[in-house]
C-alpha positions in Angstrom: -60.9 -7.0 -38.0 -59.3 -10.4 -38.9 -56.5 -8.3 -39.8 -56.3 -6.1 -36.7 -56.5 -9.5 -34.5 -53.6 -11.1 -36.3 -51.8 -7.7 -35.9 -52.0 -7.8 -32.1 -51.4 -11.5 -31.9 -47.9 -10.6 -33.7 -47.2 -7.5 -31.8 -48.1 -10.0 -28.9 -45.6 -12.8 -29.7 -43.3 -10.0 -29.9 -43.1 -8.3 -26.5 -43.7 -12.0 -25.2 -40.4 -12.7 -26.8 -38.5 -9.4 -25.9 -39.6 -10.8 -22.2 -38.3 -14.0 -22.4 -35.1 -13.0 -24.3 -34.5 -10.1 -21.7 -35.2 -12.3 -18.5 -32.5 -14.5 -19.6 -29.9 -11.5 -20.9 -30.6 -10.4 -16.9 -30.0 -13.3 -15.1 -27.0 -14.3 -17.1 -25.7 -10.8 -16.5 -26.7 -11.3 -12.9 -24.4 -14.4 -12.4 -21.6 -13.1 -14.4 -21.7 -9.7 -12.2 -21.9 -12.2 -9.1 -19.1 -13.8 -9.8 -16.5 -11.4 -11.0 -16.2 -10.6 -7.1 -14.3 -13.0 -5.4 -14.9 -14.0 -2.4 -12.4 -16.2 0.3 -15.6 -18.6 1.1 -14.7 -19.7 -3.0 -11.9 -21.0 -1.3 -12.8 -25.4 -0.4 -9.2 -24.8 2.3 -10.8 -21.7 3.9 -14.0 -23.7 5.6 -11.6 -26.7 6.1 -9.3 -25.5 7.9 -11.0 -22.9 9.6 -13.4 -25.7 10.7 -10.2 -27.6 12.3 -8.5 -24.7 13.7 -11.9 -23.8 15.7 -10.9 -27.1 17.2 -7.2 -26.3 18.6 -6.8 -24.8 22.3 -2.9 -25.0 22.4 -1.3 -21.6 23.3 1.7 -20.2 21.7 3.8 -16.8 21.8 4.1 -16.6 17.8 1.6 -16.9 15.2 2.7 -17.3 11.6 -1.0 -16.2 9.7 -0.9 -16.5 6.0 -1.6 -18.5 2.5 -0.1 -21.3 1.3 3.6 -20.0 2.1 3.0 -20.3 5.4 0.1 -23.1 6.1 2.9 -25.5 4.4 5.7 -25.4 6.8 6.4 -27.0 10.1 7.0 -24.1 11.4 7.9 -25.1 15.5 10.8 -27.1 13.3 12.0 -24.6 11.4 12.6 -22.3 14.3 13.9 -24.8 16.4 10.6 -23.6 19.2 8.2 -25.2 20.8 5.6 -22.0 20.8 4.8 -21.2 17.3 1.3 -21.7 15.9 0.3 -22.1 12.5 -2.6 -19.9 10.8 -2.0 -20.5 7.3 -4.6 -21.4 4.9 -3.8 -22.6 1.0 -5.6 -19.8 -1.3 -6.6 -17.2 1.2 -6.5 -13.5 0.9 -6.5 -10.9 2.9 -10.6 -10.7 3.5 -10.6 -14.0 4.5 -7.4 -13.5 7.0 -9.7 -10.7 8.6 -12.5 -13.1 9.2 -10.9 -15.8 11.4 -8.8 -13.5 13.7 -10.8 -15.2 16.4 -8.0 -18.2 15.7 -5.2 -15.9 16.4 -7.1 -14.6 19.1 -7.5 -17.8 21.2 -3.6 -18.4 21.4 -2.9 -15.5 23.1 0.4 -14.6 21.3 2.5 -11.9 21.6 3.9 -11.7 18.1 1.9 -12.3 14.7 3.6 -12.6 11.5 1.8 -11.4 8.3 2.2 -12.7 5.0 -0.2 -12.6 2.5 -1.6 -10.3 -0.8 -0.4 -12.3 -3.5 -3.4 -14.2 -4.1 -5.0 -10.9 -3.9 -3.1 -9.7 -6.7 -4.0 -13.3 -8.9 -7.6 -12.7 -8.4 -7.1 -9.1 -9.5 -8.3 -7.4 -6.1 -7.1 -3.6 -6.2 -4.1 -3.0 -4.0 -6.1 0.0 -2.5 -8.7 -3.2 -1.5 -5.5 -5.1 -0.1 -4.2 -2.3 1.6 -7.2 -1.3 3.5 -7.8 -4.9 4.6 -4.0 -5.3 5.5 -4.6 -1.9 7.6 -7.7 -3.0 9.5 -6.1 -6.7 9.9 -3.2 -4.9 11.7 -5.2 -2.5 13.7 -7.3 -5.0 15.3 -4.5 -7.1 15.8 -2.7 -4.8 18.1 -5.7 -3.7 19.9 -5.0 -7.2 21.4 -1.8 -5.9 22.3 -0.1 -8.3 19.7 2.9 -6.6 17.7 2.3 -7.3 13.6 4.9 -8.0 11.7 4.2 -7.8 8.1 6.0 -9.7 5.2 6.6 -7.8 1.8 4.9 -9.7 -0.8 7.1 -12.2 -2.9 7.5 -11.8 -6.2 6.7 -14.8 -8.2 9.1 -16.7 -10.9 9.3 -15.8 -14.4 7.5 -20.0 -15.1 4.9 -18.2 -13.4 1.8 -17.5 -15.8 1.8 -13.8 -16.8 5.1 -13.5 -13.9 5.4 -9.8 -15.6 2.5 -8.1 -15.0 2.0 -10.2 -11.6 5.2 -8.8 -10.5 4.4 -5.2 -11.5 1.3 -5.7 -9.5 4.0 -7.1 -6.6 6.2 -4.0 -6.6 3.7 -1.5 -6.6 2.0 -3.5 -3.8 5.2 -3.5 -1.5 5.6 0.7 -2.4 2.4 1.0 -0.6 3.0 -1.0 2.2 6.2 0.7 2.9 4.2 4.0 2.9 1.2 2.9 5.2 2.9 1.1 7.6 6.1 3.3 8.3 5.6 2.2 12.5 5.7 -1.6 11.6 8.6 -4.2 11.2 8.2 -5.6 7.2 10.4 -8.1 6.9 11.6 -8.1 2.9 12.6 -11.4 1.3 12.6 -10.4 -2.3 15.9 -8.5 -1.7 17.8 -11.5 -1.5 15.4 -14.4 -3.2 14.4 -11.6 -5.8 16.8 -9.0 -6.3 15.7 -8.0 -10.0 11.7 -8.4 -9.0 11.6 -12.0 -10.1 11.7 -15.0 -7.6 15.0 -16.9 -8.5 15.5 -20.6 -9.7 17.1 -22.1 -6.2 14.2 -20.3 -4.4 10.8 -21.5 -6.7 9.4 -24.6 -7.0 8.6 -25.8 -10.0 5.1 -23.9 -9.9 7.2 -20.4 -9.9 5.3 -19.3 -7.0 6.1 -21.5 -3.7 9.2 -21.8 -2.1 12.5 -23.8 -1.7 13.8 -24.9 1.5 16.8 -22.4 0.5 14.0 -19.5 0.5 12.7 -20.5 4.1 16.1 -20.8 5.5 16.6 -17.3 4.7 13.4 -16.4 6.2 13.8 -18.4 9.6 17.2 -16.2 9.9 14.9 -12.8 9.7 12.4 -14.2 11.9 14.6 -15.3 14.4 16.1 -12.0 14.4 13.0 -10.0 14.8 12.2 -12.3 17.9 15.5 -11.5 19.1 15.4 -7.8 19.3 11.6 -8.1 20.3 13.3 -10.4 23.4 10.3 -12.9 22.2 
């Protein structure tokens, strides 16, 4: 009997143990699952800016919406205009661009530039995920009557950690854009500031993935142009 008891009291300890040791293998698996999905409210600039931006009433023609590339130039400057607004946030992808179209919304404009998907690619979202997003972004867009303009996504500089397979990622993303959005004006920087699929020394900064003034100069000229023949 004494035998039996000790028996059960081991057999006891045991599944007490597989409970205990499973609980933990499941909620450690839980978190790690969690957090393989990124999500733009990771992202400290998205709820900081898209607090302050729920905050601006000024009107504008043109809307420049976008990550870092865009959120870090003045861009009423560059132009040489008085009616550009600025909808860039640092970090953001293309989920989170979807979720604070009320911004571009509320300044009425008549153009809206897109650039974006490269932060997509660095967080290793599937370009089907991007495309999609980039599809319904557009869609809703110009069921406000606003004409989209999309940017081809740069490629980044060979300083850039793993710049190879971040600029295979680039090139197959820009295929599919040129596929899916045959109707829409895509303006293509990487034919001049990357001509061999890797951002060039005058146009990176030091971080191999933002831009030079040279780089922006070259883009003003293909904006201004697009307003041009849009008579914007």
């Amino acid at each position: 009997m004494h035998h039996l008891s000790f028996k059960l009291k081991k057999a006891f300890l045991g599944l007490s143990l597989f409970v205990f040791i499973t609980g933990i293998s499941y909620y450690t698996y839980k978190f790690i699952t969690v957090n393989k999905h990124y999500t733009y409210l990771l992202n400290p600039q998205y709820n900081e800016q898209t607090d302050l931006q729920s905050a601006y009433e000024i009107k504008g023609n043109i809307v420049m919406l976008g990550n870092s590339l865009v959120y870090r130039v003045h861009w009423n400057e560059l132009l040489g205009r008085s009616d550009v607004i600025n909808r860039g946030i640092g970090s953001d992808i293309m989920a989170g661009y979807l979720t604070r179209l009320q911004y571009v919304f509320n300044v009425n404009p008549k153009i809206c530039f897109v650039e974006g998907g490269i932060n997509d690619l660095a967080k290793d979202i599937a370009i089907d995920t991007i495309v999609y997003n980039m599809r319904r972004l557009t869609d809703t867009l110009e069921c406000h009557n606003i004409k989209v303009v999309l940017n081809s996504t740069i490629h980044v500089a060979a300083s850039y950690p793993n710049s190879e397979e971040v600029n295979n990622k680039v090139k197959e993303l820009n295929k599919r854009m040129k596929l899916e959005f045959p109707n829409n004006t895509i303006i293509d920087l990487n034919g001049i500031i990357a001509p061999n699929e890797v951002l060039e020394a005058p146009y990176a900064q030091k971080d191999g993935i933002h831009l030079t003034s040279k780089a922006y100069l070259i883009w003003k000229d293909k904006i201004l142009l697009t307003l041009h023949n849009a008579q914007i």
